[in-house]
mmCIF entry with sequence, helices, sheets and N, C-alpha, C, O atoms, coordinates in Angstrom:
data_MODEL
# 
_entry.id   MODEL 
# 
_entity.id                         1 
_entity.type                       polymer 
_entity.pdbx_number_of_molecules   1 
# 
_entity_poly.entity_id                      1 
_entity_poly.type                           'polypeptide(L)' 
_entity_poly.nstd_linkage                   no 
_entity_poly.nstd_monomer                   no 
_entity_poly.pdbx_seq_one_letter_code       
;(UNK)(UNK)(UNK)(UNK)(UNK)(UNK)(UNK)(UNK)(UNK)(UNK)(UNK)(UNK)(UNK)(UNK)(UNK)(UNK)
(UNK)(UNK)(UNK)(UNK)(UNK)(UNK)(UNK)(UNK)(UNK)(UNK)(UNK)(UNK)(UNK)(UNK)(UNK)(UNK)
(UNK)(UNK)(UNK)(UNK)(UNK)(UNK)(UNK)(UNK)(UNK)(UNK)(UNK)(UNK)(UNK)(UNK)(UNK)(UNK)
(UNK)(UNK)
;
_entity_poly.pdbx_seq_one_letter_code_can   XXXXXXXXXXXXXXXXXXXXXXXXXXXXXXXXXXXXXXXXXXXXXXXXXX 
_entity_poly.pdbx_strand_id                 A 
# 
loop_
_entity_poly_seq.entity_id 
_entity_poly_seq.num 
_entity_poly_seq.mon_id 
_entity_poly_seq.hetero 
1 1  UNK n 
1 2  UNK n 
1 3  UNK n 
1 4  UNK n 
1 5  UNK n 
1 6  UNK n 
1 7  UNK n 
1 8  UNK n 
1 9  UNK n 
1 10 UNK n 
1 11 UNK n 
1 12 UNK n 
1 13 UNK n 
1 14 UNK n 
1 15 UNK n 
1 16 UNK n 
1 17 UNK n 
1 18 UNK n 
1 19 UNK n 
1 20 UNK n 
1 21 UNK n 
1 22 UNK n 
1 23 UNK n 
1 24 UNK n 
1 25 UNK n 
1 26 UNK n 
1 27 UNK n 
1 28 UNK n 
1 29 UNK n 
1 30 UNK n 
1 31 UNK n 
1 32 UNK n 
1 33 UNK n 
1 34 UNK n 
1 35 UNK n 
1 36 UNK n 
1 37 UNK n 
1 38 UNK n 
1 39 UNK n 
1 40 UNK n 
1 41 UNK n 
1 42 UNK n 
1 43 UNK n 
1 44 UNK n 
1 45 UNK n 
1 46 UNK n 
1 47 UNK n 
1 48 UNK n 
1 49 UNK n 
1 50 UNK n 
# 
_struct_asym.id          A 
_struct_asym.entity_id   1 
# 
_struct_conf.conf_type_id            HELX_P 
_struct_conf.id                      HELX_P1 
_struct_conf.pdbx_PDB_helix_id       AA1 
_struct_conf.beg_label_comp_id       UNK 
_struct_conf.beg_label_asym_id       A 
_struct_conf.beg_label_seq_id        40 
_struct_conf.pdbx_beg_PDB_ins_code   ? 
_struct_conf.end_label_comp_id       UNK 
_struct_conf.end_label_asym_id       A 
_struct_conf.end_label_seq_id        48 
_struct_conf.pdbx_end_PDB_ins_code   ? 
_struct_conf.beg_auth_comp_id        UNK 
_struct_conf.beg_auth_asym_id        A 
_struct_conf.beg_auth_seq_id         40 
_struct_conf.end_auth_comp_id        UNK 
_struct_conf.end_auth_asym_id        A 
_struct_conf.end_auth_seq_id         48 
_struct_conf.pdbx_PDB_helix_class    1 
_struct_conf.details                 ? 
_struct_conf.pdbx_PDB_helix_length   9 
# 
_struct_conf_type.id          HELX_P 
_struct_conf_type.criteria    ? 
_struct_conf_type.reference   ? 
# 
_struct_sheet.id               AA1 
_struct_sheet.type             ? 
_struct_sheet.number_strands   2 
_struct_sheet.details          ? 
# 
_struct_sheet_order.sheet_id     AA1 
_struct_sheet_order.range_id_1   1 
_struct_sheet_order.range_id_2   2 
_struct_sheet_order.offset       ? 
_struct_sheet_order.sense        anti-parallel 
# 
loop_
_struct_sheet_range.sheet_id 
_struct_sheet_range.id 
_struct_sheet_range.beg_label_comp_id 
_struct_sheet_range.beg_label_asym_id 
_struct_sheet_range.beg_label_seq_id 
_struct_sheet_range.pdbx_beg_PDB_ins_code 
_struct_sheet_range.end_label_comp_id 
_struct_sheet_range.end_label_asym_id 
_struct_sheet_range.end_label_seq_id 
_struct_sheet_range.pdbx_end_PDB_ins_code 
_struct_sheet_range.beg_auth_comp_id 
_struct_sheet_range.beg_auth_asym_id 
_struct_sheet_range.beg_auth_seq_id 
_struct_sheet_range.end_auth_comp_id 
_struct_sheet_range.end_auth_asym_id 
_struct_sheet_range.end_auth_seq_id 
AA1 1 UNK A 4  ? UNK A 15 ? UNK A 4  UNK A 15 
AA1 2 UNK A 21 ? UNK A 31 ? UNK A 21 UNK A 31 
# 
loop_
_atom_site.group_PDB 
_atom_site.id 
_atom_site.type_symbol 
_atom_site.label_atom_id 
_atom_site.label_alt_id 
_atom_site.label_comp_id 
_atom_site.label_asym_id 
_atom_site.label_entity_id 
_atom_site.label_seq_id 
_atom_site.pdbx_PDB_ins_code 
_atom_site.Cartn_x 
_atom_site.Cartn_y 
_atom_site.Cartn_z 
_atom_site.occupancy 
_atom_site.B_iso_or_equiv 
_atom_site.pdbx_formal_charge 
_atom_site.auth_seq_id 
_atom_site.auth_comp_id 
_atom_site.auth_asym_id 
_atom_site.auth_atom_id 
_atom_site.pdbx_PDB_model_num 
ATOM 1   N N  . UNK A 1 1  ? 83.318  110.256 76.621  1.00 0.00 ? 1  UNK A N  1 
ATOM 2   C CA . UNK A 1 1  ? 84.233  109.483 75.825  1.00 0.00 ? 1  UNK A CA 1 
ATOM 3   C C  . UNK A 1 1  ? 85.524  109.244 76.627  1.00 0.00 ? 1  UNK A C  1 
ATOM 4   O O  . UNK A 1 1  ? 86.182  110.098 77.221  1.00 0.00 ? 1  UNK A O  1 
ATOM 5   N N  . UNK A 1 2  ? 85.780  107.846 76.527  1.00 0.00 ? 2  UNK A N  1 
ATOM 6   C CA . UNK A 1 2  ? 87.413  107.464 77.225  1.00 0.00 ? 2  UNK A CA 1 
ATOM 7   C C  . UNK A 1 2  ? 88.312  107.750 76.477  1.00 0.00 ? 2  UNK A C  1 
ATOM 8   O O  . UNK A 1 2  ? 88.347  107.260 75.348  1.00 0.00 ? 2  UNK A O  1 
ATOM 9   N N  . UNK A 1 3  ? 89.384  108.728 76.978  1.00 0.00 ? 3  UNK A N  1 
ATOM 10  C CA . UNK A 1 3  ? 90.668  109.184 76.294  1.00 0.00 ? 3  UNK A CA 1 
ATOM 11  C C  . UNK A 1 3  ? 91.538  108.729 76.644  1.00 0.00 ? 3  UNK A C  1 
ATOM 12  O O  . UNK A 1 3  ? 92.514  109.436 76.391  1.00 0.00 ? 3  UNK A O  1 
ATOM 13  N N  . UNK A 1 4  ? 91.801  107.770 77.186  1.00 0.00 ? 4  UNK A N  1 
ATOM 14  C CA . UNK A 1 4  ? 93.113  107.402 77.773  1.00 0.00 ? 4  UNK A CA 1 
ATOM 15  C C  . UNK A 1 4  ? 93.496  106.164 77.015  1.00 0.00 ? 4  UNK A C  1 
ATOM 16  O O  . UNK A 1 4  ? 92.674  105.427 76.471  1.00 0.00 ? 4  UNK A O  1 
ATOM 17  N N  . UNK A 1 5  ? 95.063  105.942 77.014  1.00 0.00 ? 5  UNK A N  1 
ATOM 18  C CA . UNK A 1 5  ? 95.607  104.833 76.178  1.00 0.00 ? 5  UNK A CA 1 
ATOM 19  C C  . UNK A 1 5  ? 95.824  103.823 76.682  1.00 0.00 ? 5  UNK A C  1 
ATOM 20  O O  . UNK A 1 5  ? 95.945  102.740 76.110  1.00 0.00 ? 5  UNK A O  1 
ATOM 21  N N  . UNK A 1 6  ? 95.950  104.171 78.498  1.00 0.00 ? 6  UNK A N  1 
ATOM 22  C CA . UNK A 1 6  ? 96.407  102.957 79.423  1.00 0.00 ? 6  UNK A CA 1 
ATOM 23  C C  . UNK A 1 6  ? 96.261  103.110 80.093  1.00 0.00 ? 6  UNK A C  1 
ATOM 24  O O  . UNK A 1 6  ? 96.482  104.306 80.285  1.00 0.00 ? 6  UNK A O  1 
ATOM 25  N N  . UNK A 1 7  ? 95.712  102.328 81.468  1.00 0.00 ? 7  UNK A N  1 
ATOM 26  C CA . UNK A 1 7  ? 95.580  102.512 82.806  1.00 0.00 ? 7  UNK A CA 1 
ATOM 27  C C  . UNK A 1 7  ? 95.891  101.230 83.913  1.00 0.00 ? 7  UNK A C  1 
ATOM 28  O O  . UNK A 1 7  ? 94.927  100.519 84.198  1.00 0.00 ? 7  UNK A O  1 
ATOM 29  N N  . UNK A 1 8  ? 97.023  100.971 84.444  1.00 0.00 ? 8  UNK A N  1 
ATOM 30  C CA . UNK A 1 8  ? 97.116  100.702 85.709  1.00 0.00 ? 8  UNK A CA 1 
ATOM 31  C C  . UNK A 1 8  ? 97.077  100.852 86.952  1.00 0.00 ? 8  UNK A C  1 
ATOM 32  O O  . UNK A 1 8  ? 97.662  101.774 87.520  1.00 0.00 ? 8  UNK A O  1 
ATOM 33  N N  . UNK A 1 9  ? 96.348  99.922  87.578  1.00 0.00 ? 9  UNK A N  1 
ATOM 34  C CA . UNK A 1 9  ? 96.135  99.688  89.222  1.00 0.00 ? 9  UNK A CA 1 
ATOM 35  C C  . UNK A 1 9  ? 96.747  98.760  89.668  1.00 0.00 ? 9  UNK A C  1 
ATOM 36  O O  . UNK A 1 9  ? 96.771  97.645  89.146  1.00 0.00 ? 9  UNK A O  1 
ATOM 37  N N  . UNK A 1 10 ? 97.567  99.213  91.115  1.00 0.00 ? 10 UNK A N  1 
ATOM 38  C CA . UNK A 1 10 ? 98.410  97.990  91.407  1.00 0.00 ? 10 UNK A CA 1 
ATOM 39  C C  . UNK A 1 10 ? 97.601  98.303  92.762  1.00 0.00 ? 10 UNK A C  1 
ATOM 40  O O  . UNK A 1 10 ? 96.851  99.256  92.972  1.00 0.00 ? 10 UNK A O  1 
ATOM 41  N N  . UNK A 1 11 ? 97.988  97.136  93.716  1.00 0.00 ? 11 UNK A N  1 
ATOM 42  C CA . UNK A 1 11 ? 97.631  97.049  95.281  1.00 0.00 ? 11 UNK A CA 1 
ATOM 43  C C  . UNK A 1 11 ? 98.373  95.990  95.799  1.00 0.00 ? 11 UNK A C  1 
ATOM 44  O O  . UNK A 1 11 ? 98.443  94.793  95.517  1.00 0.00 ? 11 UNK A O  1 
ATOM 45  N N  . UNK A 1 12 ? 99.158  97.036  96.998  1.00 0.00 ? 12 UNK A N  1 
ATOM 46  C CA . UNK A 1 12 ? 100.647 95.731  97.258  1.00 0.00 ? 12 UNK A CA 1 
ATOM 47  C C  . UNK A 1 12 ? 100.225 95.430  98.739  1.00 0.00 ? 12 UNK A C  1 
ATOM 48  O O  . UNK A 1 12 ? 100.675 96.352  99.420  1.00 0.00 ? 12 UNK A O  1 
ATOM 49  N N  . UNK A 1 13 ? 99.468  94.420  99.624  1.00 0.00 ? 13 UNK A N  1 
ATOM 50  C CA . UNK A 1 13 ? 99.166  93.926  100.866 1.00 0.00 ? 13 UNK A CA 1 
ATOM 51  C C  . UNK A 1 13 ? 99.955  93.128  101.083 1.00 0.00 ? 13 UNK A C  1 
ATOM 52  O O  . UNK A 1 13 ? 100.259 92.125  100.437 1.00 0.00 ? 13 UNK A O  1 
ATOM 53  N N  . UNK A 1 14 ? 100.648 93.842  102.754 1.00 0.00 ? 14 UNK A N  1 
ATOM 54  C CA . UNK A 1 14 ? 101.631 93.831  103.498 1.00 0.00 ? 14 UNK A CA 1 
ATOM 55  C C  . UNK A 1 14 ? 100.482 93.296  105.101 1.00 0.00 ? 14 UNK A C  1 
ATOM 56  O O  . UNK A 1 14 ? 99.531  93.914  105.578 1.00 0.00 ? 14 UNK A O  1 
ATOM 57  N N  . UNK A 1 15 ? 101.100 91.942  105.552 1.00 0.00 ? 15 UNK A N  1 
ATOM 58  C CA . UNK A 1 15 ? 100.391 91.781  107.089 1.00 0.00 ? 15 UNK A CA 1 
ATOM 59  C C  . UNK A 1 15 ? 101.601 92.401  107.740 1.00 0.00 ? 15 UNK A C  1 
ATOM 60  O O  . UNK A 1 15 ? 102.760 92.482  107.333 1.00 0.00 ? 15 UNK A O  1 
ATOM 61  N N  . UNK A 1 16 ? 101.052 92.806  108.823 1.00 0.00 ? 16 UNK A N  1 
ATOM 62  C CA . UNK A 1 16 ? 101.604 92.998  110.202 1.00 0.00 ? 16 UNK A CA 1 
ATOM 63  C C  . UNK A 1 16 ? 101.762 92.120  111.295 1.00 0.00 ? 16 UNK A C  1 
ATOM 64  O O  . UNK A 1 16 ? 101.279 90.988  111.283 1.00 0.00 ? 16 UNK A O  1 
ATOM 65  N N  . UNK A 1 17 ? 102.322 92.514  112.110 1.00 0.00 ? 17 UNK A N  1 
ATOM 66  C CA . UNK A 1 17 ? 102.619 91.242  113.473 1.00 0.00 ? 17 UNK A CA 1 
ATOM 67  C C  . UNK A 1 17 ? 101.046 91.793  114.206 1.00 0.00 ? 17 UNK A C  1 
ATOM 68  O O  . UNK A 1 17 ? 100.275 90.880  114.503 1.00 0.00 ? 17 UNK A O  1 
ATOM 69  N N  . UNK A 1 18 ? 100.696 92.880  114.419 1.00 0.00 ? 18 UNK A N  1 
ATOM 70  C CA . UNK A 1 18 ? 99.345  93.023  114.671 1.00 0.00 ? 18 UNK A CA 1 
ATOM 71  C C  . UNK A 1 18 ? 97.892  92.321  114.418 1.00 0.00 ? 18 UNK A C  1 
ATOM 72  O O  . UNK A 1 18 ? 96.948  92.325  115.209 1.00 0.00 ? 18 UNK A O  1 
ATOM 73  N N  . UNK A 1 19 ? 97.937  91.760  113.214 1.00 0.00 ? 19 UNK A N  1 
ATOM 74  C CA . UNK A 1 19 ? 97.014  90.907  112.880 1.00 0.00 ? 19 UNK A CA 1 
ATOM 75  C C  . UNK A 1 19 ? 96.360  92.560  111.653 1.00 0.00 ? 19 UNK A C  1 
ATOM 76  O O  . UNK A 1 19 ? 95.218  92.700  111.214 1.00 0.00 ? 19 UNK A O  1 
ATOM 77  N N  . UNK A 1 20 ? 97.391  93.378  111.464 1.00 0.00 ? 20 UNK A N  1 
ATOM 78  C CA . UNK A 1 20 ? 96.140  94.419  110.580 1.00 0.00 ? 20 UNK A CA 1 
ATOM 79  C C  . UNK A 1 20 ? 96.932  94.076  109.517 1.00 0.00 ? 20 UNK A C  1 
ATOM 80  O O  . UNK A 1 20 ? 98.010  93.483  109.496 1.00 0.00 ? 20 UNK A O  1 
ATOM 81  N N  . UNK A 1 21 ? 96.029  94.677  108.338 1.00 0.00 ? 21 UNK A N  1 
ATOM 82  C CA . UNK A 1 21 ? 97.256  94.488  106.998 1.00 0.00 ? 21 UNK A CA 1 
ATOM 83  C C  . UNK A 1 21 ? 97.188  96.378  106.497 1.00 0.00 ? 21 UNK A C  1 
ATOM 84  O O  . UNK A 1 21 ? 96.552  97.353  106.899 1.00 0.00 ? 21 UNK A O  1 
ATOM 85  N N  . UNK A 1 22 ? 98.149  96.147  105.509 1.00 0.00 ? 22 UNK A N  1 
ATOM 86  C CA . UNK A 1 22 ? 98.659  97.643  105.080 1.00 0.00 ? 22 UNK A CA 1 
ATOM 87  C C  . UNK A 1 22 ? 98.647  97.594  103.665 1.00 0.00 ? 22 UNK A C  1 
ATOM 88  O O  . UNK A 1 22 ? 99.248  96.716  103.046 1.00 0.00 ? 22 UNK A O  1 
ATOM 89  N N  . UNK A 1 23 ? 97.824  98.728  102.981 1.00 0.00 ? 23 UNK A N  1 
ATOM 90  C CA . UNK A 1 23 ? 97.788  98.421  101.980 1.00 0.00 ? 23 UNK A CA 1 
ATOM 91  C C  . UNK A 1 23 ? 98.040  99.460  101.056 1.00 0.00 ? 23 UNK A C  1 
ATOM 92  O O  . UNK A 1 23 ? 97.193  100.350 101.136 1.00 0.00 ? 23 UNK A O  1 
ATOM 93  N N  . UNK A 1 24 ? 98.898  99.649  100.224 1.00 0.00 ? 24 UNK A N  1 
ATOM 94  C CA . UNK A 1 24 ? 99.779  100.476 99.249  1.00 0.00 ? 24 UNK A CA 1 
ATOM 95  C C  . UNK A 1 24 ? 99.279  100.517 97.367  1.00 0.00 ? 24 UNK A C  1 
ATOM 96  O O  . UNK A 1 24 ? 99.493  99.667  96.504  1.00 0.00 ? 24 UNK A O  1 
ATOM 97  N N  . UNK A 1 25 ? 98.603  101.794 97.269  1.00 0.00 ? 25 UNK A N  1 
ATOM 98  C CA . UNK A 1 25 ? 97.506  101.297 95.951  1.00 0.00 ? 25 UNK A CA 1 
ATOM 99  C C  . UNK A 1 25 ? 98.706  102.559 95.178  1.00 0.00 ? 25 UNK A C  1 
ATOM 100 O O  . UNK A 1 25 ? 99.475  103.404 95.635  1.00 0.00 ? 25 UNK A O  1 
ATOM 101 N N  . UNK A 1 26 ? 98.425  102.219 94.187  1.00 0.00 ? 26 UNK A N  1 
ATOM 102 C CA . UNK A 1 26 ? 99.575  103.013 93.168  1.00 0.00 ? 26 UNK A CA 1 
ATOM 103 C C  . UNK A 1 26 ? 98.964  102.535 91.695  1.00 0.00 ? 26 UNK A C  1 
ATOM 104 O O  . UNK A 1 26 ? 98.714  101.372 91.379  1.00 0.00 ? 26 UNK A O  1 
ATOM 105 N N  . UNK A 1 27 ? 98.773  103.802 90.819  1.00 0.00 ? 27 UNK A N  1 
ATOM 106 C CA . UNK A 1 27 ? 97.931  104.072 89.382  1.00 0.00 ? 27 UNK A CA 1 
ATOM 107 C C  . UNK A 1 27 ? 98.500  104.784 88.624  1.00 0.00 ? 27 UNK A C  1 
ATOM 108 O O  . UNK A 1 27 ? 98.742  105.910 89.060  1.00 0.00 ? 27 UNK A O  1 
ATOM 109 N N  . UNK A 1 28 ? 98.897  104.500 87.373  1.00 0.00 ? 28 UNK A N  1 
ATOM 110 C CA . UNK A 1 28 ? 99.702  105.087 86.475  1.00 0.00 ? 28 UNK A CA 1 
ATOM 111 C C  . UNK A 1 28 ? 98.666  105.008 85.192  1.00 0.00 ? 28 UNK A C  1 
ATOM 112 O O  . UNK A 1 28 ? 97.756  104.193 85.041  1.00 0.00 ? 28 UNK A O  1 
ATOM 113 N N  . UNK A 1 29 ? 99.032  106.011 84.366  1.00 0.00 ? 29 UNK A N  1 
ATOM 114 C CA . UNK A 1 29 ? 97.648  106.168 83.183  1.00 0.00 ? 29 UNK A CA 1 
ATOM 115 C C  . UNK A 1 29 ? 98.354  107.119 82.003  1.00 0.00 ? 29 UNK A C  1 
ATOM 116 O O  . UNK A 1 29 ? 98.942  108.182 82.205  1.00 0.00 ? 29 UNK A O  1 
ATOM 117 N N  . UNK A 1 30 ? 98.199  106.639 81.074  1.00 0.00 ? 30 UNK A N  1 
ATOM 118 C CA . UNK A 1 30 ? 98.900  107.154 79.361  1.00 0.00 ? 30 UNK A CA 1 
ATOM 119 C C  . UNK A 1 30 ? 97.621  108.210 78.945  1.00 0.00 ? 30 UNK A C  1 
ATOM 120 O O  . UNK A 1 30 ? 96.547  107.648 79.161  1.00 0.00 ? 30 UNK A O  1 
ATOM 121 N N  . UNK A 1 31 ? 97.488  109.313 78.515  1.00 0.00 ? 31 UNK A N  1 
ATOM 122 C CA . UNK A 1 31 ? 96.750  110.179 77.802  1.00 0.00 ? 31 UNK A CA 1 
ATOM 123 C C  . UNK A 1 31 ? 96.862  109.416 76.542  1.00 0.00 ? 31 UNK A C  1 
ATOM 124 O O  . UNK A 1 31 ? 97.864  108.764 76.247  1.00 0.00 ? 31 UNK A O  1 
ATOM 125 N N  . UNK A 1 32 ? 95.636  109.531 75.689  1.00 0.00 ? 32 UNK A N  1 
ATOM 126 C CA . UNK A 1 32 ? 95.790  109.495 74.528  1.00 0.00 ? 32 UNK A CA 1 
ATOM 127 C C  . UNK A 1 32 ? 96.279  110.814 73.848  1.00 0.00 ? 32 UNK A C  1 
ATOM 128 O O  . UNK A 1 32 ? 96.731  110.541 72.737  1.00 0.00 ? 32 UNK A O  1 
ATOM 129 N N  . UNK A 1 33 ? 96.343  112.087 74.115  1.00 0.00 ? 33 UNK A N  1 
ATOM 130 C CA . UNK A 1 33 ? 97.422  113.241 74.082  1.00 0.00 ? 33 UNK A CA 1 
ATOM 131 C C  . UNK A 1 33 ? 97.116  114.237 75.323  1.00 0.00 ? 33 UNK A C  1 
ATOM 132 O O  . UNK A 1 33 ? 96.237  114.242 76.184  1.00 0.00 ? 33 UNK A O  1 
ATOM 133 N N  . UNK A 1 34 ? 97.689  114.673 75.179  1.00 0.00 ? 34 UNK A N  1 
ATOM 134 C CA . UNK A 1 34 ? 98.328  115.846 76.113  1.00 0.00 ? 34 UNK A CA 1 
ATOM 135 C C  . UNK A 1 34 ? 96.722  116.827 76.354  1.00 0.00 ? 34 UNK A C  1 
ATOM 136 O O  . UNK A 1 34 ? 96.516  117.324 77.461  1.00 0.00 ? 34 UNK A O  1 
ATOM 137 N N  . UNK A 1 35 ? 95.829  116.986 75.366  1.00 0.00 ? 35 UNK A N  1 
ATOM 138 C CA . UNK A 1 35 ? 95.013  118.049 76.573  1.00 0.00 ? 35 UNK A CA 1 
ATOM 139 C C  . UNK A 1 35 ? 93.742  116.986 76.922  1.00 0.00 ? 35 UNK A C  1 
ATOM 140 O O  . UNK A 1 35 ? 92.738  117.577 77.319  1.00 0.00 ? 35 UNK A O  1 
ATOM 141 N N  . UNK A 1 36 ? 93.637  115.694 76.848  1.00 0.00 ? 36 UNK A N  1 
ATOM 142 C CA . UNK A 1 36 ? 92.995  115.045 77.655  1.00 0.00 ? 36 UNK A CA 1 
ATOM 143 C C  . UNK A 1 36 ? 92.872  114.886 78.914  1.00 0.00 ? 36 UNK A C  1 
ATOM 144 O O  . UNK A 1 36 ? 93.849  114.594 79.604  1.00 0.00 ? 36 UNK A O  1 
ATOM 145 N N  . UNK A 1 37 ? 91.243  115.108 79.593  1.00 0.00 ? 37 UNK A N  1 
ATOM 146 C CA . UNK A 1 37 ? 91.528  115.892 80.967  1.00 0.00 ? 37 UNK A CA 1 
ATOM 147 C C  . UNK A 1 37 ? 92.112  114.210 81.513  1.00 0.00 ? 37 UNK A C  1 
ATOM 148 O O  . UNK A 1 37 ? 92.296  113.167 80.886  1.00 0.00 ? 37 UNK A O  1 
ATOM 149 N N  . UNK A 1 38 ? 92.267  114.570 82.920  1.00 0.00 ? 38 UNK A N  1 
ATOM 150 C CA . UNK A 1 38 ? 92.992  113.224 83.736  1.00 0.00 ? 38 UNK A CA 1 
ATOM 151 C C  . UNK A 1 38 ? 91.442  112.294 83.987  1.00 0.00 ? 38 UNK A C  1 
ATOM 152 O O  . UNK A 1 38 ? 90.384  112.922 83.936  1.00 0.00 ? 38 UNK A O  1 
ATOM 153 N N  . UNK A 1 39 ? 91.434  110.765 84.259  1.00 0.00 ? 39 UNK A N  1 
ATOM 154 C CA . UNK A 1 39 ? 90.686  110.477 84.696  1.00 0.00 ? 39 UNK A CA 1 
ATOM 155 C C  . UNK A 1 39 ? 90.270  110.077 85.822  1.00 0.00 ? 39 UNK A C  1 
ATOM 156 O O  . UNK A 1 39 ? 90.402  109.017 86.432  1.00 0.00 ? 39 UNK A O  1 
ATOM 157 N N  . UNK A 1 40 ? 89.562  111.385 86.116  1.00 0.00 ? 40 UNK A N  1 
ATOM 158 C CA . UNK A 1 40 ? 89.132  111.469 87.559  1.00 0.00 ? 40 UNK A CA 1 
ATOM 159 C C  . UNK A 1 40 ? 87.687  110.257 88.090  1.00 0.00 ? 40 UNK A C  1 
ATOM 160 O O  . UNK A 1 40 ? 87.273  110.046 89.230  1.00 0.00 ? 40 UNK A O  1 
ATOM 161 N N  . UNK A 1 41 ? 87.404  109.894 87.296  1.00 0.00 ? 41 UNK A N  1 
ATOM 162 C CA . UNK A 1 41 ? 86.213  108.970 87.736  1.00 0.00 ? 41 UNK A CA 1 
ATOM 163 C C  . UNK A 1 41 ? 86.919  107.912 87.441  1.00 0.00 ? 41 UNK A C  1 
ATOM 164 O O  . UNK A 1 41 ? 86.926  107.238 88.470  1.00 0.00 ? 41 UNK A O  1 
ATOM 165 N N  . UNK A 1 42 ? 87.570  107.329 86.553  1.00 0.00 ? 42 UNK A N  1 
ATOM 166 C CA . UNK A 1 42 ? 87.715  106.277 87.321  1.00 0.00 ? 42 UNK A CA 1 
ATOM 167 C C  . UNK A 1 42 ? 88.766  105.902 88.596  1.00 0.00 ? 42 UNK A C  1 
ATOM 168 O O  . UNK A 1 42 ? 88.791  104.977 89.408  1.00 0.00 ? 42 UNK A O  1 
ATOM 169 N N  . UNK A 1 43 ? 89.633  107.108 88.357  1.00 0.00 ? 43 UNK A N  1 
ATOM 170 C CA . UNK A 1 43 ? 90.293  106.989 90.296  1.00 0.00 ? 43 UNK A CA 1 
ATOM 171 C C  . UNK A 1 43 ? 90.048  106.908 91.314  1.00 0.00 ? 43 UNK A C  1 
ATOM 172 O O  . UNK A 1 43 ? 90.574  106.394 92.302  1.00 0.00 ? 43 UNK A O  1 
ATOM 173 N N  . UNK A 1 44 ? 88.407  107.931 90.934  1.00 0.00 ? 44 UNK A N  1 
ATOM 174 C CA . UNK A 1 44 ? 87.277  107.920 92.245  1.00 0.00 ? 44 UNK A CA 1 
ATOM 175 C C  . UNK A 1 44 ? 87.144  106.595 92.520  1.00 0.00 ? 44 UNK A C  1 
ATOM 176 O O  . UNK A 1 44 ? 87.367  106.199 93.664  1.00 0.00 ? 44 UNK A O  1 
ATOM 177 N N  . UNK A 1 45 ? 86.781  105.764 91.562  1.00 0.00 ? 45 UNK A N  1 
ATOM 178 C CA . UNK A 1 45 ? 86.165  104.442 91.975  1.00 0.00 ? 45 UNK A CA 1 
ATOM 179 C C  . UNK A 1 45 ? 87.474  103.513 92.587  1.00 0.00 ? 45 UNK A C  1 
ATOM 180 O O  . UNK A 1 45 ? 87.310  102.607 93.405  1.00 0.00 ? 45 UNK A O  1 
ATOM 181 N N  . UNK A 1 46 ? 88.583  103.850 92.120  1.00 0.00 ? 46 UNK A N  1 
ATOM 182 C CA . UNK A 1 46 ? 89.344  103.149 92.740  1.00 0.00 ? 46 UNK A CA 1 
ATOM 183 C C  . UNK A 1 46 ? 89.536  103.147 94.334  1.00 0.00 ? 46 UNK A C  1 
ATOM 184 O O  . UNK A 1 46 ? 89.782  102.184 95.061  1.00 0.00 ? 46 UNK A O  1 
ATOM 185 N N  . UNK A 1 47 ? 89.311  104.825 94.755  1.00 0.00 ? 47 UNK A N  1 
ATOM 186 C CA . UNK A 1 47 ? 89.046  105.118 95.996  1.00 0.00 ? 47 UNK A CA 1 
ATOM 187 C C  . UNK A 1 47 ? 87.920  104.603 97.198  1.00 0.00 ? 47 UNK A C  1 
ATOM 188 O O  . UNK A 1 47 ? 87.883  104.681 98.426  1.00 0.00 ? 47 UNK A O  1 
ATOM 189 N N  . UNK A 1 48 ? 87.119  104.092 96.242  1.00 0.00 ? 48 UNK A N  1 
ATOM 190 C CA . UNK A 1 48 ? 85.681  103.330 96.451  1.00 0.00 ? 48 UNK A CA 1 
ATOM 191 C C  . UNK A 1 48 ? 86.178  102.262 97.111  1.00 0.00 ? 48 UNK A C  1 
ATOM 192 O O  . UNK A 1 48 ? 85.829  101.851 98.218  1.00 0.00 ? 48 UNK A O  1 
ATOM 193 N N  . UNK A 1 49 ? 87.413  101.615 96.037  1.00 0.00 ? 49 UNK A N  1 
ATOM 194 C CA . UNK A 1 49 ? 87.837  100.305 96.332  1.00 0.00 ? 49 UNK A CA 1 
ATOM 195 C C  . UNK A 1 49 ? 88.390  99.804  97.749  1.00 0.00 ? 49 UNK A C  1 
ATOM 196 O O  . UNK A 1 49 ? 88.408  98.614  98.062  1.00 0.00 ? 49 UNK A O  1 
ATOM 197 N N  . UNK A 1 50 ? 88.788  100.724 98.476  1.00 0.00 ? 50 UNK A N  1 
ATOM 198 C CA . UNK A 1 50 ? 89.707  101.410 99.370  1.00 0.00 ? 50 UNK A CA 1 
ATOM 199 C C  . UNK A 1 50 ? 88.704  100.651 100.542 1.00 0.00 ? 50 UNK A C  1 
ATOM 200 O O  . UNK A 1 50 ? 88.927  100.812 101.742 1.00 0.00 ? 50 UNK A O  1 
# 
């Protein structure tokens, strides 16, 4: 069961003079209360994203 109230994913791509790019992922997430565990699967997948 999903416990959470909210979940954002941001991803901020930055080029370089190199020709590489840089990329800055940042996730913020609301419990629906306090002993809801964290959600670790779907962060995993964000890591996937990576």
């Amino acid at each position: 069961m999903v416990q959470i109230a909210k979940m954002q994913v941001e991803a901020e791509i930055k080029a370089s003079a190199e020709k590489f790019y840089e990329v800055n992922w940042s996730t913020e997430y609301e419990k629906l209360n306090e002993d809801s565990p964290p959600p670790n699967k779907y962060l995993d997948f964000v890591l996937i994203l990576k």
